[in-house]
C-alpha distance (Angstrom), angle and dihedral (degrees) to the residues before:
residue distance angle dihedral
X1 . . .
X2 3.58 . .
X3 4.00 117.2 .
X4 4.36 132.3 -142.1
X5 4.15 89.7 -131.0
X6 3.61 122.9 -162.8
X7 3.46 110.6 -140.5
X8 3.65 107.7 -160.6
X9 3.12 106.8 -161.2
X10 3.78 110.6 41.1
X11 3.55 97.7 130.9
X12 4.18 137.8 43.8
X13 3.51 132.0 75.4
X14 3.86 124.6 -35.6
X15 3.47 131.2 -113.2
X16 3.82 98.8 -114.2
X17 3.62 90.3 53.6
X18 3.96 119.1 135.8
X19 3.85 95.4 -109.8
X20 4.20 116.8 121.5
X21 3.69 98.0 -132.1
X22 3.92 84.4 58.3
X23 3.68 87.2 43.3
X24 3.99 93.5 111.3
X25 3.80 93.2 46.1
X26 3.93 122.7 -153.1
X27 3.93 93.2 10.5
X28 3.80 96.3 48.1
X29 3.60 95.6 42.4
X30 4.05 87.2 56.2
X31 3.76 80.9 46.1
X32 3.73 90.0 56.1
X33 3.87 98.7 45.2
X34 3.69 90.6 57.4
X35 3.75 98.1 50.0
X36 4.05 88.4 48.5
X37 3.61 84.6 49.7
X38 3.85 99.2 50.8
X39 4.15 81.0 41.2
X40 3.28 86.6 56.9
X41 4.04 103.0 40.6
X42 3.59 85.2 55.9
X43 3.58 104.5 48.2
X44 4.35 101.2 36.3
X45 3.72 102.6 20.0
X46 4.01 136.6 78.1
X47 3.14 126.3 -101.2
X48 3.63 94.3 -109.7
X49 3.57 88.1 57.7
X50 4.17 91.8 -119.8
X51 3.00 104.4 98.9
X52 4.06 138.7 57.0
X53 4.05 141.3 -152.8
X54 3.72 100.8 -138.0
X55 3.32 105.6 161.5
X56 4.18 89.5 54.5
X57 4.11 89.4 42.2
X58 3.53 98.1 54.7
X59 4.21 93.8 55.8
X60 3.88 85.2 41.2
X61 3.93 122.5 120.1
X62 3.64 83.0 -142.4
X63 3.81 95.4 67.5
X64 3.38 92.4 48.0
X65 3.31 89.9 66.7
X66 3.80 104.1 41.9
X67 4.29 83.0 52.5
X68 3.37 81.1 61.5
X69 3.60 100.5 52.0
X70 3.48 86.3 50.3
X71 3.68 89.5 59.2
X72 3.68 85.4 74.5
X73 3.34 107.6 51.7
X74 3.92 81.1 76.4
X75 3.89 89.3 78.6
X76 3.96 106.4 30.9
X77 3.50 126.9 113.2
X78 4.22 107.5 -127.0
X79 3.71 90.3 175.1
X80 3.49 94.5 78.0
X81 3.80 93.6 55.7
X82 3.95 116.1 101.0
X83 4.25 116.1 -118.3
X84 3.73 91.6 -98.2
X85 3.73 92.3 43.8
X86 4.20 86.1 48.7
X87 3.45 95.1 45.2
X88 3.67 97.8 56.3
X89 3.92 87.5 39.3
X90 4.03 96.1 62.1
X91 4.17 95.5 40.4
X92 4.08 86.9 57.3
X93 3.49 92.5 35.3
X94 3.96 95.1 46.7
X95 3.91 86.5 42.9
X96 3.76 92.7 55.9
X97 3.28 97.6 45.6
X98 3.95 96.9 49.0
X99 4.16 83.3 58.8
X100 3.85 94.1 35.3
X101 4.41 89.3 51.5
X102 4.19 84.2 49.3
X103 4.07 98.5 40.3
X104 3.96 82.5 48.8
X105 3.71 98.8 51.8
X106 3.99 112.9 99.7
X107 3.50 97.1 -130.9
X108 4.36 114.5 33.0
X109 4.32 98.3 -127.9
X110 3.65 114.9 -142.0
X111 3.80 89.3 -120.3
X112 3.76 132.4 18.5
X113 3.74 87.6 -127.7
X114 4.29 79.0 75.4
X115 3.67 90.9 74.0
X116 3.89 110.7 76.3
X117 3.77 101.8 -131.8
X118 3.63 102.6 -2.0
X119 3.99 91.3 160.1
X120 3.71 88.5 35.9
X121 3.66 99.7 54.6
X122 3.80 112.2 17.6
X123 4.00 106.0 97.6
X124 3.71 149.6 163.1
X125 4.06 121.2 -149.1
X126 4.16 104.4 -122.2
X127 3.25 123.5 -165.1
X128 4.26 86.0 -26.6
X129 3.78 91.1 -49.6
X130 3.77 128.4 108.0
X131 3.75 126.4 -111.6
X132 3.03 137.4 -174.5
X133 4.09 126.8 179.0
X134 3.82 92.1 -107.8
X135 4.02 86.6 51.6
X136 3.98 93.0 48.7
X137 3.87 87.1 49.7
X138 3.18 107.0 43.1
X139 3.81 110.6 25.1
X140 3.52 96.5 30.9
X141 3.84 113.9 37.3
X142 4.08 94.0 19.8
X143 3.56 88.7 60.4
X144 3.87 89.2 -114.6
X145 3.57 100.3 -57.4
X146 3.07 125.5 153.2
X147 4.10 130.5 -75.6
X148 3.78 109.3 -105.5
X149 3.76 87.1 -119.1
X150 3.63 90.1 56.1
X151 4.24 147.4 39.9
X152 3.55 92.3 -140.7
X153 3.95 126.7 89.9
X154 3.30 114.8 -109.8
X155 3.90 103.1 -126.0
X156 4.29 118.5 45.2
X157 3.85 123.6 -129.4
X158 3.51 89.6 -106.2
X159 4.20 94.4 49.4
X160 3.61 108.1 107.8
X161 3.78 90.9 -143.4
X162 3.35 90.2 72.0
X163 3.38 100.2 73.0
X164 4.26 86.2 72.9
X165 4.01 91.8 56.3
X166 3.67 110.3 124.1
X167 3.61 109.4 -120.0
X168 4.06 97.8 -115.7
X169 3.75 135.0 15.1
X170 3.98 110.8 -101.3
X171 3.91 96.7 -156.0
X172 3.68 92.6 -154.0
X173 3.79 83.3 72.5
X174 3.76 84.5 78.0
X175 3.66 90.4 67.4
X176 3.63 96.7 48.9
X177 4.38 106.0 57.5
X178 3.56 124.2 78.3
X179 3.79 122.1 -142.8
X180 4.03 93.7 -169.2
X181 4.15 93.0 -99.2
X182 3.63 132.3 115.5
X183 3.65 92.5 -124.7
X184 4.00 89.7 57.4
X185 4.19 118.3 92.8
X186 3.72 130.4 -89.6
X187 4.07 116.0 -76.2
X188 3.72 113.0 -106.7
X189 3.72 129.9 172.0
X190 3.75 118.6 -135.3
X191 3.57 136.9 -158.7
X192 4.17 132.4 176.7
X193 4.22 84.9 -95.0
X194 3.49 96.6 60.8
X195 3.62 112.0 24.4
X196 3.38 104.1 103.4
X197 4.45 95.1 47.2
X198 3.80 81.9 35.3
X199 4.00 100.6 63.5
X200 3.96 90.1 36.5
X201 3.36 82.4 59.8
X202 3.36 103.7 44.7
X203 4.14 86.6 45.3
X204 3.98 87.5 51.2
X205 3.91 90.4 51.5
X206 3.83 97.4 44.1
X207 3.73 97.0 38.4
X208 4.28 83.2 47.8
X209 3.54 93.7 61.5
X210 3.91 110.7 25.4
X211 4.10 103.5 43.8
X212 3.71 115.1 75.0
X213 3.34 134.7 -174.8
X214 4.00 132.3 -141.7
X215 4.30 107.3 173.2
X216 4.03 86.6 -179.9
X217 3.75 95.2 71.6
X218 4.13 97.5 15.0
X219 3.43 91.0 -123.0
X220 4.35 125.4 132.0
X221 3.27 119.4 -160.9
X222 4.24 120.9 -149.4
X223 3.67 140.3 170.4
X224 3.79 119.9 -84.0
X225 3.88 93.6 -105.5
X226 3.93 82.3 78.7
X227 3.32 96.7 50.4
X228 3.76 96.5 43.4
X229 3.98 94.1 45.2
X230 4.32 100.5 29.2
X231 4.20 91.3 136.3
X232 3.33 83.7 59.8
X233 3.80 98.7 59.0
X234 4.14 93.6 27.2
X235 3.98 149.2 -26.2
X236 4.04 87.1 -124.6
X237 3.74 135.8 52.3
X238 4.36 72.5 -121.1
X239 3.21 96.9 57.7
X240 3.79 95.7 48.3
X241 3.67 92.6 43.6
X242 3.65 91.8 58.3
X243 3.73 102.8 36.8
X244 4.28 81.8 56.3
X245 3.67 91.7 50.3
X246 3.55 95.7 62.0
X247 3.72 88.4 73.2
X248 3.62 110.6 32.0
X249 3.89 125.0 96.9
X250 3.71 124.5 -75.5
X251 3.74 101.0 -103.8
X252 4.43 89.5 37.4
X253 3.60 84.8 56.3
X254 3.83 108.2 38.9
X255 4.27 81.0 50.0
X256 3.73 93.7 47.5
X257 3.87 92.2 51.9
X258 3.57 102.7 46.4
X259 3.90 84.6 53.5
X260 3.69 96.2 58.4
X261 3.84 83.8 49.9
X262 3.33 91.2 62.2
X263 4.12 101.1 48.7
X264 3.45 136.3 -79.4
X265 3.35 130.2 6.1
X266 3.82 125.8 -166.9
X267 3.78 125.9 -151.2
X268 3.81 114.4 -149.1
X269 4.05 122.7 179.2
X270 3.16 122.5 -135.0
X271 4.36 127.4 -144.9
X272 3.82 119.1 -66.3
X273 3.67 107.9 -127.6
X274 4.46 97.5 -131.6
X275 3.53 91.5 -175.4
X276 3.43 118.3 127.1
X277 4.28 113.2 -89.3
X278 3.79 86.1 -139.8
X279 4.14 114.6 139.9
């Protein structure tokens, strides 16, 4: 099936253009898309990071400006940027351009589930290539793998793109892009510095508030995400269980060990609240 994509940034200034701030090329303009970001998390977003202003963003000076940054990403050269560098790269840029596809849309839906093929369709051009957010997720951050829909990786051999897969799927990246819903995690921007404490963090936080415990039945109950992506954590309800429990609370963890001591335990999901993270 072929899609209509919107490519969002099609027109602007390039990367290589003779303007200081630009000066350092790919590097600086990854540099520059995380300080618009945090500019912009702290001007149009809650406090809890969740949720956004975009009625007030898209009128803003400031997003102006970051459109124009992402003019430039047309023209830089993301193959020269280490795995950690990469990594941190494709969250903020996938982040950005989940709220940039929404702020851009004529009329704001009450859930992104209102935009037939929002993943599919909304894109940036990198480096020359194509992306779209289902691309940056899947065969960029997942390592490739495949699309939960599907058993086939994302990106082909022969796809250019795939030369800027990581290697490996980090499953705390999970816990660090936001699809636009009030079910997805907190926005956070990311640089090489503080990847690493950054997606412990955000893992810590999400794991906090969406996996819950109930010993009486042996039952814990998590967000979608972990339903949706469980290879990614595990091949066994085991393995899952004890990848999770490395980042839950104390007293969530302590409870969620001694039940798998004592048999079974069953992992159920519970509804993904679509609607629309808008403040």
């Amino acid at each position: 099936m072929t899609y209509d994509l919107r490519i969002l940034n099609s027109s602007g200034p390039d990367c290589d253009s003779a303007s200081e701030e630009m000066g350092l090329g790919t590097l600086q303009l990854s540099k520059s898309l995380q300080k618009a970001m945090l500019q912009m998390r702290g001007e149009f977003m809650g406090g809890d990071g969740r949720s956004v202003d975009y009625g007030r963003l898209a009128t803003s000076t400031l997003f102006k400006h970051y459109a124009a940054l992402a003019g430039r990403l047309r023209t830089c050269t993301v193959a020269t940027l280490s795995e950690p560098q990469r990594m941190a790269f494709f969250i903020n840029v996938y982040n950005a351009l989940t709220i940039h596809g929404l702020v851009s849309l004529s009329c704001l839906p009450g859930s992104v589930l209102e935009v037939q093929y929002f993943w599919k369709t909304t894109c940036y051009n990198i480096s020359g290539l194509v992306f779209s957010l289902d691309d940056i997720e899947h065969g960029i951050l997942r390592g490739n793998k495949p699309h939960p829909s599907s058993t086939q990786p994302l990106l082909g051999d022969a796809d250019p793109r795939r030369q800027l897969s990581l290697k490996s799927c980090d499953p705390r990246v999970h816990f660090a892009l936001v699809c636009g819903a009030k079910s997805c995690p907190a926005i956070q921007v990311y640089s090489e510095d503080n990847l690493e404490q950054a997606l412990t963090m955000a893992t810590q936080s999400f794991c906090g508030q969406e996996v819950h415990t109930s010993p009486s039945d042996m039952k814990v109950s998590v967000n979608k995400i972990l339903q949706w992506y469980a290879s990614d954590f595990g091949s066994s309800v085991d393995q899952i269980l004890r990848y999770l429990s490395l980042y839950l609370p104390e007293v969530t963890r302590v409870t969620l060990l001694a039940m798998m001591d004592r048999g079974p335990v069953t992992i159920e999901s519970r509804e993904y609240n679509w609607t629309l993270n808008k403040l």
